[in-house]
Structures are given as C-alpha cells and as structure tokens.
N, C-alpha and C positions, 0 to 999 in steps of 0.2 A: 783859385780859392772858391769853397762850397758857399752860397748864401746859406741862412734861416732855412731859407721857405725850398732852396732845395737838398737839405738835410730831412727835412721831417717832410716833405713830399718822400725819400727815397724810402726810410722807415716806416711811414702810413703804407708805401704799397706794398713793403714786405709784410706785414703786420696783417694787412687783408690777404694778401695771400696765406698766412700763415694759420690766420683765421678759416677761411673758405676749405683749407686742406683740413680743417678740426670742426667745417662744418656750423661756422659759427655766421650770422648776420651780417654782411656790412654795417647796417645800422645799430647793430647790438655793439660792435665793435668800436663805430665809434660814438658812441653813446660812455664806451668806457675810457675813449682817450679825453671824452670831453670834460669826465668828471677827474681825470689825471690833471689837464689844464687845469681845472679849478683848483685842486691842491695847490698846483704850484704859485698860480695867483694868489690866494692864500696866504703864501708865505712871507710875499710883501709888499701885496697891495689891499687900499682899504675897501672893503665893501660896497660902497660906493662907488669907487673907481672901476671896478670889475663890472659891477651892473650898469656903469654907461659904457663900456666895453662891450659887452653883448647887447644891449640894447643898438648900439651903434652896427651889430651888424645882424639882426635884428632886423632893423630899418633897411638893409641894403639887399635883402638876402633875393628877391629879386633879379638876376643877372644883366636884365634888359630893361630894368626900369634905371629911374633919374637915382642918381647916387648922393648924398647930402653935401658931399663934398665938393659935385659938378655944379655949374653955372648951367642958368637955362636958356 
C-alpha cells in the first residue's frame, strides 16, 4: 500500500519532468502546485488554519536547524 507522501512524491517527479521536457522552471512549477494546494485547502479549511499550516513550515524550512516540534 502507496503512503500520501509517496503518491505525490511519484506525481511531483513526473510533473518536473514533464515540465523540464516543456522547458518550464522547477520553481515555476511548483509555485503552481502550491497554489493548487491552496485551492484544495480552501475547500475545507479555515484561513486560519491554513496560515498556521504554512507558517508551521515556514518556521521549519531550514533542514538542519532545530524543528518546533524537537526537544532541545
């Protein structure tokens, strides 16, 4: 059984590649899945909830620093 994260992991890489063959940005690219997440957020969560959502990783985007969620 496929998880989440590797369903739309398989999708994002076909997606860049499908992009790069059409000559398009990585970041162009997903600048436009990002604004696809937010539709679907949208659909039924509140504004709020979405903005401590990004702000949450936001805060993390960092790879190598302390995570909010780790103990120090």
């Amino acid at each position: 059984m496929s998880s989440a994260f590797e369903i739309s992991g398989k999708h994002m890489q076909a997606a860049l590649q499908e992009g790069r063959t059409a000559k398009i940005p990585d970041d162009v690219l997903a600048r436009a899945f990002l604004e696809r997440v937010l539709e679907i957020y949208r659909q039924g969560r509140s504004l709020a909830d979405i903005a401590s959502e990004l702000n949450f990783h936001i805060d993390n985007l960092d790879p190598d620093g302390d995570h909010e969620f780790m103990r120090p």
